[in-house]
N, CA, C and O atoms as a printed pandas DataFrame, in Angstrom:
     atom_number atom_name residue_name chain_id  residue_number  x_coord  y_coord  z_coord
0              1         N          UNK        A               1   -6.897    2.627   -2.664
1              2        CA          UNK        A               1   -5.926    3.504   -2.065
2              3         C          UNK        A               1   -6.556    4.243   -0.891
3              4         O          UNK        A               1   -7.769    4.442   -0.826
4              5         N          UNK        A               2   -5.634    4.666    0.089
5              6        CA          UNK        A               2   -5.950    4.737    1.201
6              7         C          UNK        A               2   -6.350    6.595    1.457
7              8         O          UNK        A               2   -5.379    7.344    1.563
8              9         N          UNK        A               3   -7.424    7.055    1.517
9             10        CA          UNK        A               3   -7.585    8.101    1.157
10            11         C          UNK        A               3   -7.113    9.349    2.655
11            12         O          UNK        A               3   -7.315    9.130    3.849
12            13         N          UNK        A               4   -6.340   10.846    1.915
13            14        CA          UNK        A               4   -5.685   11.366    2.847
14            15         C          UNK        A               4   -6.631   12.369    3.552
15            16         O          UNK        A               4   -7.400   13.109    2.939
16            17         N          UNK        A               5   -6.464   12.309    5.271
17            18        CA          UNK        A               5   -7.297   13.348    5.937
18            19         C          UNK        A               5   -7.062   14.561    5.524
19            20         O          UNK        A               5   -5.887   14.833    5.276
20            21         N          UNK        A               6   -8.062   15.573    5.346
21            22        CA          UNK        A               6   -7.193   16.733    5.300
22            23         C          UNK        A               6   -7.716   17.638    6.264
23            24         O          UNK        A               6   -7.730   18.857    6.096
24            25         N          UNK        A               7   -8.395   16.714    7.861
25            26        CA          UNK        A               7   -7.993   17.325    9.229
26            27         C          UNK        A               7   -7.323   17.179    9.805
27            28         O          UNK        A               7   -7.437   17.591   10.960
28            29         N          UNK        A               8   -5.831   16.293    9.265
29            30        CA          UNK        A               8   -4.528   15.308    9.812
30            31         C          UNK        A               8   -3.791   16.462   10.605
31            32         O          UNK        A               8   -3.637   17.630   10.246
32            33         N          UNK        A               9   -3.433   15.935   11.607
33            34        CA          UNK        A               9   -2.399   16.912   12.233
34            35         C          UNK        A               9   -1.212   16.979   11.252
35            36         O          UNK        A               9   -0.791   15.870   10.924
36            37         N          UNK        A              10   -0.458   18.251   10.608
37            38        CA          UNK        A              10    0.710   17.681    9.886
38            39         C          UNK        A              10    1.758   18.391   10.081
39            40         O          UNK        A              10    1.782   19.622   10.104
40            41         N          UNK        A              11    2.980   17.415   10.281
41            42        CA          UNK        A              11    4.339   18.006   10.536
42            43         C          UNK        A              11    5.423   18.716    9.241
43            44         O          UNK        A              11    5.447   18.428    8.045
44            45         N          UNK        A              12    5.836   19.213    9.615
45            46        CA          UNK        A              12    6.911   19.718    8.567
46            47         C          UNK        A              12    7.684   18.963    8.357
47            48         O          UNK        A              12    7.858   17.978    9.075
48            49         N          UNK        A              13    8.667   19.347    6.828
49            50        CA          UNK        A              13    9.381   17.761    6.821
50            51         C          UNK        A              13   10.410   18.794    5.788
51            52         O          UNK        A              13   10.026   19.755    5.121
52            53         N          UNK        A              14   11.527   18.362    5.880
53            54        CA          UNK        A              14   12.458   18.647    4.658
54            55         C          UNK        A              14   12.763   17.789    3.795
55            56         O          UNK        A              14   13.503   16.837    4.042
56            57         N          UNK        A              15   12.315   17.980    2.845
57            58        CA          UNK        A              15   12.742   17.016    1.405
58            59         C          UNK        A              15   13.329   17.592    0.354
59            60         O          UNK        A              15   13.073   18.748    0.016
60            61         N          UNK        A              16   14.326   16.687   -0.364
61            62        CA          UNK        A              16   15.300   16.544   -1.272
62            63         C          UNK        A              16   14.563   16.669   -2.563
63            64         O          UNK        A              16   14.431   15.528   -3.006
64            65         N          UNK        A              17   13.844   17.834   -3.631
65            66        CA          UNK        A              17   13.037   16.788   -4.764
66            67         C          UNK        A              17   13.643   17.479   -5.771
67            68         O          UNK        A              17   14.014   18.633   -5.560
68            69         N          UNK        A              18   13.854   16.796   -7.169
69            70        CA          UNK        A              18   14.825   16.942   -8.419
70            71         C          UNK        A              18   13.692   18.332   -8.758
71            72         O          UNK        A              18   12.496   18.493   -8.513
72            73         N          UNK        A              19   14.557   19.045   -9.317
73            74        CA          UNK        A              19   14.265   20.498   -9.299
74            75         C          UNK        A              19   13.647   21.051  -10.402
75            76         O          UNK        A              19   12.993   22.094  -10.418
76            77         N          UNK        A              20   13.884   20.300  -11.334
77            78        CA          UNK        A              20   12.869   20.609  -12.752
78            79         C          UNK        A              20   11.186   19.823  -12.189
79            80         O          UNK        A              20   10.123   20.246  -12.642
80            81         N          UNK        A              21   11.249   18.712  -11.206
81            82        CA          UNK        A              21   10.132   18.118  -11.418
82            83         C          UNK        A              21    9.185   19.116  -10.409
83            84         O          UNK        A              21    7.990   18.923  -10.189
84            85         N          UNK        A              22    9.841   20.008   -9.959
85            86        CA          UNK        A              22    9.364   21.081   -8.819
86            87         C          UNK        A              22    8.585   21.884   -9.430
87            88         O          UNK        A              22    7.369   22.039   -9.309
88            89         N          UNK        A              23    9.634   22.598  -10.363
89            90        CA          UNK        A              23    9.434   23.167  -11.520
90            91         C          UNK        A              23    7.570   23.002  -12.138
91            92         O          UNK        A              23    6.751   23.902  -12.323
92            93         N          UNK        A              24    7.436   21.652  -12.302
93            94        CA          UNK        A              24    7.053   21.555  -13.675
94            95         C          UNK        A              24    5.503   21.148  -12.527
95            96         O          UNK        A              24    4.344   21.143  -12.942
96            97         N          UNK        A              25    5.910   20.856  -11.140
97            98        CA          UNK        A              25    4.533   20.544  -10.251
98            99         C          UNK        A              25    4.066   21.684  -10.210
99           100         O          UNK        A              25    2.846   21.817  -10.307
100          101         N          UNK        A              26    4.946   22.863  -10.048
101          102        CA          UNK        A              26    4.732   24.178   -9.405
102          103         C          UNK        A              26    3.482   24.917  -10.343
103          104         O          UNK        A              26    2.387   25.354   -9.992
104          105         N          UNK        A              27    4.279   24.843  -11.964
105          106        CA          UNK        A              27    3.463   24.998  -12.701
106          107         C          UNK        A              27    2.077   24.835  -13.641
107          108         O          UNK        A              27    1.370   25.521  -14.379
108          109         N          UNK        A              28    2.180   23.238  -13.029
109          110        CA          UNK        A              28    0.940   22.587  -12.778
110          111         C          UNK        A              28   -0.102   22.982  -11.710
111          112         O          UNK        A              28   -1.288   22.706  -11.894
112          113         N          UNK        A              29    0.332   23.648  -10.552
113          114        CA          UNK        A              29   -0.473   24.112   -9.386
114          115         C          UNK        A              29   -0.789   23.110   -8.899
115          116         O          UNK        A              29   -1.966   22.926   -8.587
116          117         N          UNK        A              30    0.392   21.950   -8.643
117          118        CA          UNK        A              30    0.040   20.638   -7.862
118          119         C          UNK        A              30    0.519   20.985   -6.759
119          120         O          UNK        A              30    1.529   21.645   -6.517
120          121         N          UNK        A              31   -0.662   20.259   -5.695
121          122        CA          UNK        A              31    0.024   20.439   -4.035
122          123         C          UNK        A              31    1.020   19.650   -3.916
123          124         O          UNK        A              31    0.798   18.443   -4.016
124          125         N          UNK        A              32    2.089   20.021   -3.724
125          126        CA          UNK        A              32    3.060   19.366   -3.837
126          127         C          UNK        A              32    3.184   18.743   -2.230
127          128         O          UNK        A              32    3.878   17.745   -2.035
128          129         N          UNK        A              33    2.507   19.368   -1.182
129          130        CA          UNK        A              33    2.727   18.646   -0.094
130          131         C          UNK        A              33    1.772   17.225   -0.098
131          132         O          UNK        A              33    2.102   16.088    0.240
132          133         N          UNK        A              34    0.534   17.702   -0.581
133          134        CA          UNK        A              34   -0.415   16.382   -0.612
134          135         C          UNK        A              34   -0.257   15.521   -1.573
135          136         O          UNK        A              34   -0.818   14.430   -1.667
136          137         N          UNK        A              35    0.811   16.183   -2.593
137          138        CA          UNK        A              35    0.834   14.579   -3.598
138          139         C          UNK        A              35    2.068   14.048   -2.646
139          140         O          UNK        A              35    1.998   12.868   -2.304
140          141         N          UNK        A              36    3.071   14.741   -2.239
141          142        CA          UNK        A              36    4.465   13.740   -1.605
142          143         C          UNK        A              36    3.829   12.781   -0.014
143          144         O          UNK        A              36    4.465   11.829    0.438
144          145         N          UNK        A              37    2.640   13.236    0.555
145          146        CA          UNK        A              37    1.633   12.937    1.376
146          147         C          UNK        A              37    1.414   11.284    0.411
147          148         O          UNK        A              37    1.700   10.087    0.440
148          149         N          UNK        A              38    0.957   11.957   -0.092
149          150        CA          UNK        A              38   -0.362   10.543   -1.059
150          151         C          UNK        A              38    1.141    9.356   -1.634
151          152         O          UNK        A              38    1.090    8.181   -1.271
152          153         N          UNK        A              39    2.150    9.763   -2.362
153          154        CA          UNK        A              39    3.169    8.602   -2.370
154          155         C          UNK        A              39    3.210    8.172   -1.347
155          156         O          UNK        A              39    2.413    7.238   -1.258
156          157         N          UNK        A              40    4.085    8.472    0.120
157          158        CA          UNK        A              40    4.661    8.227    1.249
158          159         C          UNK        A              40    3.911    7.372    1.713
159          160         O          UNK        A              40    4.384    6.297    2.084
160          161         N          UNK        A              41    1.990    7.750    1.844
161          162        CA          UNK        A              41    1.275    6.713    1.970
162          163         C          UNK        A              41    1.098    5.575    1.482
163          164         O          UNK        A              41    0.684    4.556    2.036
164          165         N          UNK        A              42    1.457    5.769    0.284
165          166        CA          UNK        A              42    0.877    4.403   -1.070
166          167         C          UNK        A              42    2.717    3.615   -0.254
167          168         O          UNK        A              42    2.373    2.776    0.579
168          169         N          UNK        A              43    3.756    3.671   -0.294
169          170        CA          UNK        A              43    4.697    3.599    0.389
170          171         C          UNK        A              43    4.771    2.680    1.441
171          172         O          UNK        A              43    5.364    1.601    1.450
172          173         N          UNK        A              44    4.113    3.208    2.327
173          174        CA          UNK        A              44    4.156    2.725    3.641
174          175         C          UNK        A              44    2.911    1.476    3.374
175          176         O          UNK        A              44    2.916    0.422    4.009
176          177         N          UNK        A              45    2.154    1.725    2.608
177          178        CA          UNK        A              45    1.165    0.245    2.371
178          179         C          UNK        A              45    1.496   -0.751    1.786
179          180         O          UNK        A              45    1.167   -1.919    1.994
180          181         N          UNK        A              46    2.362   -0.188    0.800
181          182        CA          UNK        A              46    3.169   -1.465   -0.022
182          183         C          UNK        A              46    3.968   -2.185    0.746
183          184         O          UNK        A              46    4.070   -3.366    0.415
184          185         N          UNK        A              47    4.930   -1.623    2.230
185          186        CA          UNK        A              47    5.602   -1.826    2.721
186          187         C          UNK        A              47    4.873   -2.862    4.013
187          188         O          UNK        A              47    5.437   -3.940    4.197
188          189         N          UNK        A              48    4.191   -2.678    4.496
189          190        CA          UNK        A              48    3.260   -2.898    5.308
190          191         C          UNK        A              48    2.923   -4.590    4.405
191          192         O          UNK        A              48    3.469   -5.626    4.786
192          193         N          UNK        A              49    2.157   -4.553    3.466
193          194        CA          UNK        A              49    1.791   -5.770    2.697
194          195         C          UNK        A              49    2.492   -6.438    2.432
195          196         O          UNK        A              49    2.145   -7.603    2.241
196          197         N          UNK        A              50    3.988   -6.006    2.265
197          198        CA          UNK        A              50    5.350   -6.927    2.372
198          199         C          UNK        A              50    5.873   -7.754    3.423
199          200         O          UNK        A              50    6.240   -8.928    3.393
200          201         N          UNK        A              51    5.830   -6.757    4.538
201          202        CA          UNK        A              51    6.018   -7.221    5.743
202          203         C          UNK        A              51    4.764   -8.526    6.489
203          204         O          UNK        A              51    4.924   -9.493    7.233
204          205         N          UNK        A              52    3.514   -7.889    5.798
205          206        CA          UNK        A              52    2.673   -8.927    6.276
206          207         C          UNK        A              52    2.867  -10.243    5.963
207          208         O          UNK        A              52    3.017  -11.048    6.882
208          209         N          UNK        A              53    2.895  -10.657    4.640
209          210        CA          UNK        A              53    3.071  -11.494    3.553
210          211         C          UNK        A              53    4.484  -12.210    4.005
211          212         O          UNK        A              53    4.639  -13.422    4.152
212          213         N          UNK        A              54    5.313  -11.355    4.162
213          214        CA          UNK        A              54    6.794  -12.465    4.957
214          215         C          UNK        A              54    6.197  -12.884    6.236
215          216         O          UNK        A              54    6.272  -14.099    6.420
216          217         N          UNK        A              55    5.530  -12.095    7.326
217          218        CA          UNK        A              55    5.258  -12.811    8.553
218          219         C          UNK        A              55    4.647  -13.957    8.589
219          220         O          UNK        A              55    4.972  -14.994    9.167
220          221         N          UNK        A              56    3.198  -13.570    7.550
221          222        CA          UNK        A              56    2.521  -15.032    7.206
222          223         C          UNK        A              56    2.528  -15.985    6.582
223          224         O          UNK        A              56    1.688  -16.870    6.416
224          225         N          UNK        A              57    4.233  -15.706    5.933
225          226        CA          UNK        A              57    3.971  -16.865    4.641
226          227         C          UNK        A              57    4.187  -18.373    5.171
227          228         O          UNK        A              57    3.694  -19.299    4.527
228          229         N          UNK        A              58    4.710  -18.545    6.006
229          230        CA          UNK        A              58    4.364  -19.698    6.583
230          231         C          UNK        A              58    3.129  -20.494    6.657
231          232         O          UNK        A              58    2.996  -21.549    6.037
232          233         N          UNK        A              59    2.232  -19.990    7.412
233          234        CA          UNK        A              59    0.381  -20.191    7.441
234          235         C          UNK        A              59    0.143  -20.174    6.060
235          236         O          UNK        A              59   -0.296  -21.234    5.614
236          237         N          UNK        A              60    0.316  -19.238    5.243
237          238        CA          UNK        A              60    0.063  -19.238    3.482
238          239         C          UNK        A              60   -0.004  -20.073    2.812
239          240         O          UNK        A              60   -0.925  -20.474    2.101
240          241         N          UNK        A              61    1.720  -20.678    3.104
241          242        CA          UNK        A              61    2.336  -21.602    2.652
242          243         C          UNK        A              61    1.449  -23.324    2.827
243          244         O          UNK        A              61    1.259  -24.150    1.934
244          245         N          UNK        A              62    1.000  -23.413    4.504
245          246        CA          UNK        A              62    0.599  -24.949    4.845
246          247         C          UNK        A              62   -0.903  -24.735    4.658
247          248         O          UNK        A              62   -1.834  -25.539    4.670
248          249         N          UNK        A              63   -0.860  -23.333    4.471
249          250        CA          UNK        A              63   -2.775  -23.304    4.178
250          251         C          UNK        A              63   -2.802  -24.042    2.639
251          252         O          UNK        A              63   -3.466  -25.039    2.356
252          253         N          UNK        A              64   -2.109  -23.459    1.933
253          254        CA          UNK        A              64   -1.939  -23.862    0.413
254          255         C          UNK        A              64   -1.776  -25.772    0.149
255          256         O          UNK        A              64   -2.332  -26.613   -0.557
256          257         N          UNK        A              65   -0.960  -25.757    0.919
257          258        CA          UNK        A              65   -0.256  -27.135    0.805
258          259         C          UNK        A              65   -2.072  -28.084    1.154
259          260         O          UNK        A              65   -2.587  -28.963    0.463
260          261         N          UNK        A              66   -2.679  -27.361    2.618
261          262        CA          UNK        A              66   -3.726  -28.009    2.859
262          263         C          UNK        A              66   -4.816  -28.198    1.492
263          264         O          UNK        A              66   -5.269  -29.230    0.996
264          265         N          UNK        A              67   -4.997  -26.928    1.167
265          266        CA          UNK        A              67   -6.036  -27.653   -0.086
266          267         C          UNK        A              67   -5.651  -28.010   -1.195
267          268         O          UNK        A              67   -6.461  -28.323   -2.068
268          269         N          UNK        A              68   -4.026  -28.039   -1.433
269          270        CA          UNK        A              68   -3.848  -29.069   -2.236
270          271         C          UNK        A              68   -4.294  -30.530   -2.138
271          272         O          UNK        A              68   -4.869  -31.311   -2.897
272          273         N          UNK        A              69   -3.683  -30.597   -0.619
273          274        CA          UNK        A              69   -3.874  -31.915   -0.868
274          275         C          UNK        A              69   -5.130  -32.239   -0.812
275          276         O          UNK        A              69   -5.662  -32.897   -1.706
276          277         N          UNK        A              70   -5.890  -31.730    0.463
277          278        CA          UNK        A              70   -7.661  -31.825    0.840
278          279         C          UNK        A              70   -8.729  -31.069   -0.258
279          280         O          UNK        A              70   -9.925  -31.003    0.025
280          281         N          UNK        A              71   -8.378  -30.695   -1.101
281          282        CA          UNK        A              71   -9.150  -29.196   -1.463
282          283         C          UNK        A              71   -9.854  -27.927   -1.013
283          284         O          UNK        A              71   -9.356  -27.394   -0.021
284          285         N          UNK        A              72  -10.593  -27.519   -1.387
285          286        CA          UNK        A              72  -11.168  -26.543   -0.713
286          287         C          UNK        A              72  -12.046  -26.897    0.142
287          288         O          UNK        A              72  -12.926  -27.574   -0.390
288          289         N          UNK        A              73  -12.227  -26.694    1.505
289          290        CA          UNK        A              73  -13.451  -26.796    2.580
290          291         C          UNK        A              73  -14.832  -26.394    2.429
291          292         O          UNK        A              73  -15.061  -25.195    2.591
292          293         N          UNK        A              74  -15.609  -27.013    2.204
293          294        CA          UNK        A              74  -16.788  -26.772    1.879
294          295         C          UNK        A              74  -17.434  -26.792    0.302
295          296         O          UNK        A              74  -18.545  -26.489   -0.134
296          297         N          UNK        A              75  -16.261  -27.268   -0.298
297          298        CA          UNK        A              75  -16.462  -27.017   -1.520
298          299         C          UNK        A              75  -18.023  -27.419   -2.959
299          300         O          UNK        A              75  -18.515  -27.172   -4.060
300          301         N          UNK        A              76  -18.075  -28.209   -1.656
301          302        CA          UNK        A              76  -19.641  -29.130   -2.708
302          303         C          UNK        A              76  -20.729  -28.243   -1.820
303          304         O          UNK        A              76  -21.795  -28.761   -1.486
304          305         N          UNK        A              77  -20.368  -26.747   -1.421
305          306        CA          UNK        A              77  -21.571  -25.891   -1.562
306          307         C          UNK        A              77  -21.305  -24.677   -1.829
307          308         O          UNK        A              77  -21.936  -23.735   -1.351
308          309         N          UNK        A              78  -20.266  -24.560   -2.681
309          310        CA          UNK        A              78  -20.258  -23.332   -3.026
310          311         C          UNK        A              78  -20.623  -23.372   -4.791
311          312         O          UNK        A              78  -20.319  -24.237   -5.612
312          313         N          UNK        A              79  -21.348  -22.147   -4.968
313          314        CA          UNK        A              79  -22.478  -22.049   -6.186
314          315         C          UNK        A              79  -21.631  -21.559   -7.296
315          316         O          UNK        A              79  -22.404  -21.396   -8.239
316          317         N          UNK        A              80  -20.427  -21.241   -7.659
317          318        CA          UNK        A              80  -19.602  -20.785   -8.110
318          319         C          UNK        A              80  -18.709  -21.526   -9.118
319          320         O          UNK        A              80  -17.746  -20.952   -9.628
């Protein structure tokens, strides 16, 4: 996981959050800005790895197909 600056320039933001779970962060003494920080991030990476994965699945796809049929490249030297 992608770890958060905490010399980040940071903007204000208005958010919507269910009100007992406010509650129950508040009383925990959780930063509630740096944990909704730390989702948004985990978020945007999942999203990101999605998007990658559709762009490349093509290449993925004929890379795969290649060592099916050929196998792996180099394979009679790897020690493994």
């Amino acid at each position: 996981m992608r770890k958060l600056a905490l010399n980040a320039v940071r903007q204000p933001a208005n958010l919507s959050i269910d009100s007992k779970l406010m509650k129950e962060a508040k009383g925990l003494d959780v930063n509630v800005s740096r944990a909704a920080e730390a989702g948004i991030a985990e978020a945007v990476a999942a999203e990101k790895a999605r998007l990658w994965k559709l762009e490349n699945r093509a290449t993925i796809e004929a890379w795969n197909e290649y060592v099916e049929k050929h196998g792996i490249p180099l394979e009679e030297h790897r020690q493994f």
